[in-house]
FIDREN-819479 format. One record per residue (C-alpha): x, z, y; residue in one letter. Coordinates in pm, whole numbers, padded with zeros to 5 digits, always signed. Layout:
XZYa/...
END
This chain:
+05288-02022+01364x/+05334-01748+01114x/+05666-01735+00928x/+05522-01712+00552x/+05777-01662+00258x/+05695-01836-00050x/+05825-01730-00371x/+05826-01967-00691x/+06120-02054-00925x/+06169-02267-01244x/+06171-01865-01461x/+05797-01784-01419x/+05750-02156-01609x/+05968-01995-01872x/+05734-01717-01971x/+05534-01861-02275x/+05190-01694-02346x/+05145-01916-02661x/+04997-02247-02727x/+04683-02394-02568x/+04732-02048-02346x/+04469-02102-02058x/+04766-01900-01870x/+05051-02154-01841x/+05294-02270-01626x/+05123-02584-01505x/+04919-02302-01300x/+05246-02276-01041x/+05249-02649-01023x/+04929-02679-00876x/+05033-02400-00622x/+05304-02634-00527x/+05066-02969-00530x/+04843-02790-00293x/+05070-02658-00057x/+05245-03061-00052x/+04928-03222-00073x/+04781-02949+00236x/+05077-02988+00429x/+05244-02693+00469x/+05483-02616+00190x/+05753-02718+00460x/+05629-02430+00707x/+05725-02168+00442x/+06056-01952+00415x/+06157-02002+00085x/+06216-01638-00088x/+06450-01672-00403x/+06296-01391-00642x/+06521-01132-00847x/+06448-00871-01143x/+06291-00567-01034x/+06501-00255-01137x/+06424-00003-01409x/+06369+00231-01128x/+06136+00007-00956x/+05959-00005-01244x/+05910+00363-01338x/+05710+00375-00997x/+05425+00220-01185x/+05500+00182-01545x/+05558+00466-01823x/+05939+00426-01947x/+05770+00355-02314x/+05586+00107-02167x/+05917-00082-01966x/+06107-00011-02270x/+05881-00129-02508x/+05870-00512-02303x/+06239-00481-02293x/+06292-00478-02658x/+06112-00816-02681x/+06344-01006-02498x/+06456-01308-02644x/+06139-01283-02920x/+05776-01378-02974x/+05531-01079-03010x/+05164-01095-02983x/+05063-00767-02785x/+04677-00786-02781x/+04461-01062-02878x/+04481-01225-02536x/+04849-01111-02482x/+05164-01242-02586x/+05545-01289-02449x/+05814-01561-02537x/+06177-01522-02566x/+06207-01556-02165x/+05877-01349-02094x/+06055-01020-01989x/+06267-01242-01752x/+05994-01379-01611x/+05830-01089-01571x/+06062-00857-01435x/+06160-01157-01171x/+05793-01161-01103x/+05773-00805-01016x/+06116-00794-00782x/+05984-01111-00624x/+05693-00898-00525x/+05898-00582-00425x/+06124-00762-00212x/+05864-00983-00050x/+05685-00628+00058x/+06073-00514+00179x/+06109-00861+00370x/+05794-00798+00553x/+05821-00423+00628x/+06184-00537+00779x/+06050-00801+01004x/+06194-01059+00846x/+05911-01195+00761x/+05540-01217+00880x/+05397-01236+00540x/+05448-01429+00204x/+05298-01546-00096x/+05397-01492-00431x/+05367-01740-00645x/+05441-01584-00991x/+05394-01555-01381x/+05245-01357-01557x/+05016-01200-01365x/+04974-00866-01294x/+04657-00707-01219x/+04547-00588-01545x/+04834-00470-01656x/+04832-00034-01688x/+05079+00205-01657x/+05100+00258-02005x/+04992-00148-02123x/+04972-00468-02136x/+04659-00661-02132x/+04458-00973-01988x/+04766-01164-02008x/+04943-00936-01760x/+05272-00746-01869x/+05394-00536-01563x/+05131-00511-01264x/+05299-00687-00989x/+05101-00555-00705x/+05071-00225-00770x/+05477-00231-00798x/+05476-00353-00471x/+05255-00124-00339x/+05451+00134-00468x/+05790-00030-00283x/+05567+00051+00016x/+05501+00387-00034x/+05861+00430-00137x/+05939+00352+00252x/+05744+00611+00429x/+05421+00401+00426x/+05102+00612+00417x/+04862+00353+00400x/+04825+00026+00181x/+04569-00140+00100x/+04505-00364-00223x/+04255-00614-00198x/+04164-00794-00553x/+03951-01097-00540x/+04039-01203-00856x/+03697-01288-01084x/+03809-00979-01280x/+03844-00652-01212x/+04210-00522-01169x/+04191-00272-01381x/+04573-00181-01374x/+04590-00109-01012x/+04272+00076-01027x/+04436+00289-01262x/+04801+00319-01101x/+04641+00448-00797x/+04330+00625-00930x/+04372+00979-00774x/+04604+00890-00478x/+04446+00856-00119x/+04742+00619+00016x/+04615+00333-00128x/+04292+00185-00075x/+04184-00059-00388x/+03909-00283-00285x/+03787-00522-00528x/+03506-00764-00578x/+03463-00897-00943x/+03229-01034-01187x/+03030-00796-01372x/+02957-00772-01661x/+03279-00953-01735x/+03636-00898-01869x/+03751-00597-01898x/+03447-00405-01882x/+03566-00153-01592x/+03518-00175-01222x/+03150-00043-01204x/+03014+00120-00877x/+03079+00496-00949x/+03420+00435-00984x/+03603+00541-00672x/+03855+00770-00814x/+03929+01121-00831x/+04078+01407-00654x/+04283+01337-00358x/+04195+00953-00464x/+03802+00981-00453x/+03657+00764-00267x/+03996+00534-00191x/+03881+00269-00514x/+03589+00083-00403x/+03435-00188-00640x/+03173-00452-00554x/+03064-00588-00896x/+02893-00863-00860x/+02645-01096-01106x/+02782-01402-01213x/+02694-01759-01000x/+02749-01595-00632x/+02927-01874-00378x/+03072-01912-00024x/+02748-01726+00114x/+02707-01419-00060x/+03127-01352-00124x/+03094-01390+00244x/+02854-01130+00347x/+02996-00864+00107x/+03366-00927+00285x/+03236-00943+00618x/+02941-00650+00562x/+03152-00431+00333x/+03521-00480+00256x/+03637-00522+00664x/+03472-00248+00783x/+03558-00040+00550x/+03941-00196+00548x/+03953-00191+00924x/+03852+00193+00967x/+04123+00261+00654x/+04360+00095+00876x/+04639+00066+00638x/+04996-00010+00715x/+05051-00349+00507x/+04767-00535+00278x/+04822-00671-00046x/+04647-00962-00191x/+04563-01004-00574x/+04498-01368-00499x/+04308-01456-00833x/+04177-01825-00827x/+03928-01772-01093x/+03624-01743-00872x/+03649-02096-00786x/+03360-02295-00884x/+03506-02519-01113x/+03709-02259-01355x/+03663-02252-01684x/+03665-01909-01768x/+03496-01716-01437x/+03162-01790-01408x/+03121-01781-00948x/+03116-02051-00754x/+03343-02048-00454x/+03506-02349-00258x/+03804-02371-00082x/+03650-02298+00223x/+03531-01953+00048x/+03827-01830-00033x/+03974-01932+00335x/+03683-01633+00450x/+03835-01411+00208x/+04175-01454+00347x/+04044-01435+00684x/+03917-01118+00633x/+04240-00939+00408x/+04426-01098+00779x/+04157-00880+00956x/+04199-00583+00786x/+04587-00597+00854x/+04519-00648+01205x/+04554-00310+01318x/+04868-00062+01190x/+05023-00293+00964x/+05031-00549+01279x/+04933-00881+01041x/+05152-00802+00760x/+05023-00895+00423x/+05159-00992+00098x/+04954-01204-00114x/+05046-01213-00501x/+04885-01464-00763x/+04690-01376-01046x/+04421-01545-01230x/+04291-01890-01185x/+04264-02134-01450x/+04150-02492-01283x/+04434-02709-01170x/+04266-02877-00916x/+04117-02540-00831x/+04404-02364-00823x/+04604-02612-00618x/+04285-02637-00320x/+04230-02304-00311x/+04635-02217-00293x/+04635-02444+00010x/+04307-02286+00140x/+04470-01931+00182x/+04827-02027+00249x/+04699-02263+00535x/+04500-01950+00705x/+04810-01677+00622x/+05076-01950+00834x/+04757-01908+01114x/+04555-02240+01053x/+04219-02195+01206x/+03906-02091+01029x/+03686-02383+00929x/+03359-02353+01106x/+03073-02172+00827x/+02742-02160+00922x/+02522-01872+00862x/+02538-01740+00524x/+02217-01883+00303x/+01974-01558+00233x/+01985-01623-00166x/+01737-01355-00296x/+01882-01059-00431x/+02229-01026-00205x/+02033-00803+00045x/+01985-00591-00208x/+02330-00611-00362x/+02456-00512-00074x/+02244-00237-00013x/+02363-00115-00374x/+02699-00092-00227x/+02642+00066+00083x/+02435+00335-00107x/+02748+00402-00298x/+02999+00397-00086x/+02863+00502+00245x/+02954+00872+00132x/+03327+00811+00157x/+03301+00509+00415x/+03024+00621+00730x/+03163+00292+00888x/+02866+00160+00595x/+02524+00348+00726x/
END
């Protein structure tokens, strides 16, 4: 068996995104449920987190940016529409971010196989320059940037959350260390992610988005991880994979609009494991984001955890030919063949 760190502590309950908040901290309970309820929370290393450091943070983040969250310690301010932070938000959130920094340090050390993260608030749409989507500091793309810090010349991001992750996109837009792979709803929240954008400069081709129409399932998520994102993963052959582990794709969320199982999103795990089978020798760090369905949450949780400690892959059959996902997928080799041969 793998040994699997698991970060979650009683501070990421403490951030407070506001009242009737679809983002709240019964989320991290349902982690927890699942992992009980599945059976394996006691196979996991339990990883205390601690507050990422200002220098950490200006890996990512502009220092107006760090310093304007800062200020709001220990006060309620609204930030966007869809955004807000309570008097223990910035703790939270810079305890969300070190979790995810030292996770990525525990791994690269050997300490560790891999870990999940188990955090609030998310990260993934968070900018170098804002908040947004209920994220505050972008919690993978600081840990990607801990990697590259080491020596690391290759990382790769995978993002299955329903939306796209913006924020990482944009961290990493012109640099050809890290590959951002991300499937997403489209149109959807926040409008970006479309097929033609795959960076720039040393960066082009190194963001590759699979935007996908709403009401896709096991099947077609399937094909398009199998078909697109491991070959073009496994020839990228990165050093460590990251996971933005958004739940929100699950069939029963309220606020994604796809139709996964639990059994889906043990594929998708299966093939970020894949893709970290070759340089970075199986390490992976898998970070929560979205999700918004207890029950959801807390199958799904158990789904990916279950396959990351090494429990087998359930047994799929063929993938259902649902008209129009030859097609899609077609779309996306068109596009990204240019960068990615592996494709033609």
């Amino acid at each position: 068996m793998k040994r699997v760190g698991f970060c979650d502590d009683p501070v990421f309950r403490e951030h407070d995104a506001g009242p009737g908040h679809p983002e709240r901290p019964e989320r991290l309970d349902a982690v927890r449920r699942g992992l009980r309820e599945g059976g394996i929370e006691g196979d996991l290393v339990a990883l205390p987190p601690r507050a990422a450091t200002r220098e950490e943070l200006l890996r990512v983040h502009t220092a107006d940016h760090v310093d304007r969250l800062a200020s709001a310690a220990g006060r309620r301010v609204r930030l966007d529409p869809d955004t807000a932070m309570g008097p223990r938000s910035w703790a939270a959130a810079t305890r969300a971010a070190g979790a995810v920094v030292d996770a990525v340090g525990k791994v690269l050390d050997g300490a560790l196989d891999r870990a999940f993260c188990s955090v609030r608030p998310p990260g993934h749409h968070a900018t170098p320059r804002q908040a947004m989507g209920f994220c505050l500091l972008n919690n993978v793309a600081l840990g990607a940037a801990a990697a590259l810090a080491r020596g690391l010349e290759r990382v790769a991001v995978i993002d299955f959350d329903v939306h796209h992750g913006n924020g990482t996109q944009e961290a990493f837009w012109s640099d050809r260390r890290v590959l951002f792979l991300s499937s997403h709803q489209s149109p959807f929240y926040p409008g970006t992610g479309s097929l033609d954008e795959m960076g720039e400069g040393r960066g082009r081709g190194f963001t590759v988005n699979l935007p996908m129409p709403a009401g896709l399932g096991d099947g077609e998520y399937r094909r398009a991880y199998r078909e697109i994102v491991e070959p073009i993963g496994r020839v990228f052959d990165p050093e460590l994979v990251l996971v933005s582990a958004g739940f929100d794709a699950h069939r029963d969320d309220p606020l994604g609009g796809m139709a996964l199982s639990a059994a889906g999103f043990t594929e998708l795990m299966d093939v970020c494991l894949g893709v970290a089978s070759g340089a970075a020798r199986g390490r992976l760090v898998a970070v929560l984001e979205g999700g918004y369905d207890i029950d959801g949450i807390a199958e799904a949780s158990a789904a990916v955890v279950g396959r990351m400690l090494g429990r087998p892959l359930p047994a799929l059959g063929a993938p259902p030919r649902r008209p129009g996902v030859d097609a899609l997928l077609e779309a996306y080799r068109s596009a990204h063949a240019k960068h990615w041969p592996v494709l033609r």
